[in-house]
MARKOLKOL-782700 format. One record per residue (C-alpha): residue in one letter; x, y, z. Coordinates in steps of 0.05 Angstrom, whole numbers, padded with zeros to 5 digits, m for minus. Layout:
! MARKOLKOL-782700
<A, <X, Y, Z>>
...
END
This chain:
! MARKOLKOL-782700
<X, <01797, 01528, 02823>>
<X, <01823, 01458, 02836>>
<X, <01807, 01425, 02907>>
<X, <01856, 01375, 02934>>
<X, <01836, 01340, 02993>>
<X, <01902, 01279, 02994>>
<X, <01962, 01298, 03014>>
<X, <01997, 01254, 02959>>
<X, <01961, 01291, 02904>>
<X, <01979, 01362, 02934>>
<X, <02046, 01333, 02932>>
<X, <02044, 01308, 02858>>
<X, <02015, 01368, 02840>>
<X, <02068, 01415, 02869>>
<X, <02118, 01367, 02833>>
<X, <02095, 01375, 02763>>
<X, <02079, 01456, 02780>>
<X, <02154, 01458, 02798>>
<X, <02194, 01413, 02738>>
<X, <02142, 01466, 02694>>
<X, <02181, 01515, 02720>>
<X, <02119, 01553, 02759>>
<X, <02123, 01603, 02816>>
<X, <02079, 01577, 02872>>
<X, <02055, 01622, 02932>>
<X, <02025, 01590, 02985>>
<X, <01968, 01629, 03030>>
<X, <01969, 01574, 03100>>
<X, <01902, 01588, 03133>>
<X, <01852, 01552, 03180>>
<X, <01801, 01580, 03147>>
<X, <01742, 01626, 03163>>
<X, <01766, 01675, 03114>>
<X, <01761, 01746, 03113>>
<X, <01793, 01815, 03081>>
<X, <01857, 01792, 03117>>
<X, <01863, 01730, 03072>>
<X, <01843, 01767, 03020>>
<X, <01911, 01814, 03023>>
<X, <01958, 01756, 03033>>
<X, <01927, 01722, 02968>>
<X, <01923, 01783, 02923>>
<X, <02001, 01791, 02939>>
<X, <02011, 01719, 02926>>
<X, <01986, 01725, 02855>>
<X, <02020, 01780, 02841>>
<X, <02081, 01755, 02850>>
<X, <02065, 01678, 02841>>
<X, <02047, 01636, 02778>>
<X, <02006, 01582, 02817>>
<X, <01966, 01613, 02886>>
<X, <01962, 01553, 02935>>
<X, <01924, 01562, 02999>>
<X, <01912, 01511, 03059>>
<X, <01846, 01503, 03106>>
<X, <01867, 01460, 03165>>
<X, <01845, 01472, 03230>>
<X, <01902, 01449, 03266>>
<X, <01892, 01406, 03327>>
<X, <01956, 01409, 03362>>
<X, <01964, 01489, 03371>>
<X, <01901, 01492, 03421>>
<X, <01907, 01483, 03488>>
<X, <01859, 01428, 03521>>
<X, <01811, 01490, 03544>>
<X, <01820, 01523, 03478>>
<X, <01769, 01539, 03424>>
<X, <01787, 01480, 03372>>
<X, <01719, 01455, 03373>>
<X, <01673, 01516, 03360>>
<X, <01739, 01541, 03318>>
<X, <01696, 01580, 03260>>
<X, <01686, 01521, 03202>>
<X, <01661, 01544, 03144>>
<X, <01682, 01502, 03081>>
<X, <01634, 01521, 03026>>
<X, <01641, 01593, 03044>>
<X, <01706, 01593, 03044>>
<X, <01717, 01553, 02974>>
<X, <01666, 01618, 02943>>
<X, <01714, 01666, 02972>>
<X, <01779, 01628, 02951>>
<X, <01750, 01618, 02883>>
<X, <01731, 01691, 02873>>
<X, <01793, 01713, 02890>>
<X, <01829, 01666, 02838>>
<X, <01864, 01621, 02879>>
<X, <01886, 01563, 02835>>
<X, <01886, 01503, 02888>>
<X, <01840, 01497, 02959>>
<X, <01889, 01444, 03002>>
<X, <01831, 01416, 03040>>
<X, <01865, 01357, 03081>>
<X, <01844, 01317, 03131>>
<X, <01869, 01311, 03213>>
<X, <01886, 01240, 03196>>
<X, <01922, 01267, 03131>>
<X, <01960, 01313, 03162>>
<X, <01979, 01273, 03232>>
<X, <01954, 01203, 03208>>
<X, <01959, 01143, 03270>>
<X, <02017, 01140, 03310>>
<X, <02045, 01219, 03296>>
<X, <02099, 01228, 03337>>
<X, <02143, 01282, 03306>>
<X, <02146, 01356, 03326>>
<X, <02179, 01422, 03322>>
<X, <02190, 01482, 03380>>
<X, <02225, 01538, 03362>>
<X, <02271, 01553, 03435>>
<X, <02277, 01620, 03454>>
<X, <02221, 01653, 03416>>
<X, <02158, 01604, 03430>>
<X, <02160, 01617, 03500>>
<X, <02146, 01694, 03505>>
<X, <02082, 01728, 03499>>
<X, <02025, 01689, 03468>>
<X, <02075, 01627, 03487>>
<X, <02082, 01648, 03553>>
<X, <02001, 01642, 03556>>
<X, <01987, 01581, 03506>>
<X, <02056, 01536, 03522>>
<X, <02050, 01482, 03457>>
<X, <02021, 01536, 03414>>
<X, <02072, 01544, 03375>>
<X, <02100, 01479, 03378>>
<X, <02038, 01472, 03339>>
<X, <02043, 01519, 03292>>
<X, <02119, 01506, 03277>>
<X, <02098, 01433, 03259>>
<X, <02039, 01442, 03214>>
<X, <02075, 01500, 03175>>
<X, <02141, 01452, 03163>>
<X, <02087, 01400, 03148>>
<X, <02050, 01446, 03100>>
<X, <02116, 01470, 03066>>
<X, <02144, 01400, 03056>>
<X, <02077, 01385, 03022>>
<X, <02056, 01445, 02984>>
<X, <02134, 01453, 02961>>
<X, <02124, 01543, 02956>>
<X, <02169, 01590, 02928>>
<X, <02135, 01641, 02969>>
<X, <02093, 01641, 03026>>
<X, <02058, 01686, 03062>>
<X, <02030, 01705, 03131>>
<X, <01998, 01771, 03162>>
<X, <02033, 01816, 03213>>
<X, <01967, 01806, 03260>>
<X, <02009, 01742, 03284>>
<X, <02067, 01777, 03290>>
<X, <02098, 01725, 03348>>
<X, <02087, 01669, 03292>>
<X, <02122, 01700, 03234>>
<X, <02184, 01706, 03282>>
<X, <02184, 01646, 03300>>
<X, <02169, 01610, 03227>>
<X, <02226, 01658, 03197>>
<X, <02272, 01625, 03249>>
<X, <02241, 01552, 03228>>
<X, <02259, 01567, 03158>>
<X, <02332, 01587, 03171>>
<X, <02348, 01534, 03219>>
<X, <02324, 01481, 03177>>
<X, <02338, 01510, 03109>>
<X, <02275, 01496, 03084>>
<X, <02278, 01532, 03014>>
<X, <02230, 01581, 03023>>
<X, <02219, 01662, 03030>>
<X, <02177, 01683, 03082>>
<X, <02135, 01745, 03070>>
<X, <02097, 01782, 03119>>
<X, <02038, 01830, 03099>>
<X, <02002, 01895, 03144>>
<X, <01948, 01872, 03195>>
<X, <01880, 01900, 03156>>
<X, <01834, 01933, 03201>>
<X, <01768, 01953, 03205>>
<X, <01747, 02024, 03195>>
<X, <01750, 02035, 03267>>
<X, <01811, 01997, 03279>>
<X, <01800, 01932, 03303>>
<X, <01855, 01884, 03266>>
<X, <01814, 01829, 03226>>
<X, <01813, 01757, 03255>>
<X, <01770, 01695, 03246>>
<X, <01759, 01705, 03323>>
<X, <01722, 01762, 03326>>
<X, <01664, 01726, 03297>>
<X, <01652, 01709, 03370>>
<X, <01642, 01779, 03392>>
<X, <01563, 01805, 03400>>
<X, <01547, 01880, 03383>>
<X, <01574, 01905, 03451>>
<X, <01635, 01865, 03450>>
<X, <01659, 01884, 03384>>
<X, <01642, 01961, 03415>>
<X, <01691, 01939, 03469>>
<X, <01740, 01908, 03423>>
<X, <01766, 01977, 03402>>
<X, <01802, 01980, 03457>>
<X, <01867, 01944, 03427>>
<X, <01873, 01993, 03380>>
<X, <01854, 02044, 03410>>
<X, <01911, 02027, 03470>>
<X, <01971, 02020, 03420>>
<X, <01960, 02093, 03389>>
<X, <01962, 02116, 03458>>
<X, <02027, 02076, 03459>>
<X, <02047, 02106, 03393>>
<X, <02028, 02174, 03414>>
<X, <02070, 02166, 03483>>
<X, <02130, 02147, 03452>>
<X, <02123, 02199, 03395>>
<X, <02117, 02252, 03452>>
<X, <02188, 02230, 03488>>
<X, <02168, 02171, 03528>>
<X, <02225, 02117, 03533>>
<X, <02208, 02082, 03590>>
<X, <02181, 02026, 03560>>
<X, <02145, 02000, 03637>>
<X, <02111, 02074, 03631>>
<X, <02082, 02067, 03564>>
<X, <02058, 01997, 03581>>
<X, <02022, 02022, 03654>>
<X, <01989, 02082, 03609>>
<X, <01964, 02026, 03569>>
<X, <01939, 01979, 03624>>
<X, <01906, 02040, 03658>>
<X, <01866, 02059, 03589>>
<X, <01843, 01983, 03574>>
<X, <01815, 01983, 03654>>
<X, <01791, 02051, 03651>>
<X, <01742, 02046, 03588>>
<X, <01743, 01970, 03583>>
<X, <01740, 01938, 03664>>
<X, <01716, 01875, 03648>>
<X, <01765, 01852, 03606>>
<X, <01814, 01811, 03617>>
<X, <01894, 01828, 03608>>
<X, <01948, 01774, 03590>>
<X, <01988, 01814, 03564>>
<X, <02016, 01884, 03551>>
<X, <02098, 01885, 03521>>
<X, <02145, 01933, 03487>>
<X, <02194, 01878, 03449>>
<X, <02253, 01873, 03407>>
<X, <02217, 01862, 03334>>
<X, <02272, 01807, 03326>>
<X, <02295, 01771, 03392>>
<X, <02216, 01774, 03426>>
<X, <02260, 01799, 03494>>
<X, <02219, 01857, 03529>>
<X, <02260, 01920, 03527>>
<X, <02277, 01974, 03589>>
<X, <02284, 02033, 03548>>
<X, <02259, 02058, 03485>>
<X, <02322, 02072, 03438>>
<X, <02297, 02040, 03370>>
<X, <02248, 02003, 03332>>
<X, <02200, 01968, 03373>>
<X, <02141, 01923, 03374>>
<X, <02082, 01938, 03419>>
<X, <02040, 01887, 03434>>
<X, <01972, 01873, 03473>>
<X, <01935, 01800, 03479>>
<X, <01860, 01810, 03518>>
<X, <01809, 01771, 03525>>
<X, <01741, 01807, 03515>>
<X, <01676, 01752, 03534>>
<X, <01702, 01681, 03509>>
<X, <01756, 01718, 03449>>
<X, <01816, 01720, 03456>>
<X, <01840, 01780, 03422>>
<X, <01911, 01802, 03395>>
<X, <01941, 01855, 03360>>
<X, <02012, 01895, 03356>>
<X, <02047, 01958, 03331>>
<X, <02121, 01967, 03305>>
<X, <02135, 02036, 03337>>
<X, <02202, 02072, 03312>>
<X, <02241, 02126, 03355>>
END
């Protein structure tokens, strides 16, 4: 496995990969890698003849009271996983790489960055929709893929790549869980014993969604109180920022159940932040 730490030789790389005539699939990450990863890069190579994946711990999609700093960093870790799973190239760049002095260019996404985790976190994806447009332009993939964990993001980088026809297909992969449910994610490193316990309770509230809906519930305000009441009930002392029922495409909160939605839940549980979502069909 190859590690490029410039941005100019990731670039000259991709170059020569591309007049060769090679596939590449590109696995954007910010590390701390886990089974998650895993899936996105076993598709990649699959379907790709050069697997590409980014570590960057992106600066400009935390908040200033966000976790940036204790952000889980683990490079040499990481590079054993990556290499074991027969990733070809490690993108290792720099902050001063990637946003070198005087940086002044960004994207937002209007109409989709401003609901649910946007609504919460209002330059996240500002942040995101830059790096990714940065990390495309410089890893130049045929392919690249994201997990359906960050369901709000692959919306929103979907739209990025068809408004700025930036020659690239966009493929989104099943959230992996845990046995007992819990959708992986770097963050739940921060969870102790009992707060992983706790943690359950995401998954736990959107198959009571599921089941509610399955059993005749439309009202989508219904479905979401049920939920509410089951994260208090078992779970009191966490906190709620959200609870929706959306349109999978447009992000807008639906009144009535008539279709294929997306049900999604954001808590925080200690100091995580927790997410996770279900597409639920009629």
């Amino acid at each position: 496995m190859k590690v490029i730490r410039s941005v100019k030789e990731m670039c000259a790389y991709a170059q020569v990969k591309r007049r060769e005539g090679k596939k590449i699939g590109f696995v954007p990450t910010m590390g701390a890698l886990h089974s998650g990863h895993l899936s996105l890069i076993n598709k990649a190579r699959k379907e790709s003849d050069v697997v590409v994946i980014s570590i960057f711990v992106n600066p400009i999609q935390f908040g200033p009271k966000e976790d940036f700093r204790r952000y889980p960093r683990n490079f040499s870790e990481d590079r054993r996983i990556a290499e074991k799973a027969g990733v070809d190239v490690l993108f290792f760049p720099s902050t001063q790489g990637i946003y070198p002095q005087g940086y002044c260019t960004y994207i937002r996404v209007e109409g989709l960055s401003n609901k649910l985790c946007g609504a919460f976190r209002p330059t996240h994806f500002q942040g995101v929709a830059t790096v990714v447009a940065k990390l495309f332009n410089i890893v130049q993939p045929d392919i690249a893929y994201f997990g359906q964990k960050d369901f709000q993001q692959v919306v929103i980088i979907k739209r990025m790549v068809e408004d700025l026809n930036i020659p690239v297909k966009i493929k989104s992969l099943p959230i992996v869980r845990e046995k007992d449910g819990l959708a992986m994610s770097s963050r739940n490193r921060y969870l102790n014993k009992q707060e992983r316990e706790k943690a359950r309770i995401l998954f736990q509230s959107l198959q009571l969604a599921r089941r509610l809906v399955e059993g005749g519930e439309r009202r989508a305000e219904a479905v979401a109180r049920q939920m509410k009441r089951v994260i208090r009930e078992r779970v009191p002392e966490a906190r709620i920022d959200y609870v929706s029922i959306v349109d999978p495409k447009s992000l807008e909160e639906v009144s009535k159940i008539k279709k294929k939605v997306l049900v999604a839940v954001a808590l925080w549980i200690g100091k995580a932040r927790l997410i996770d979502n279900m597409l639920i069909k009629v």
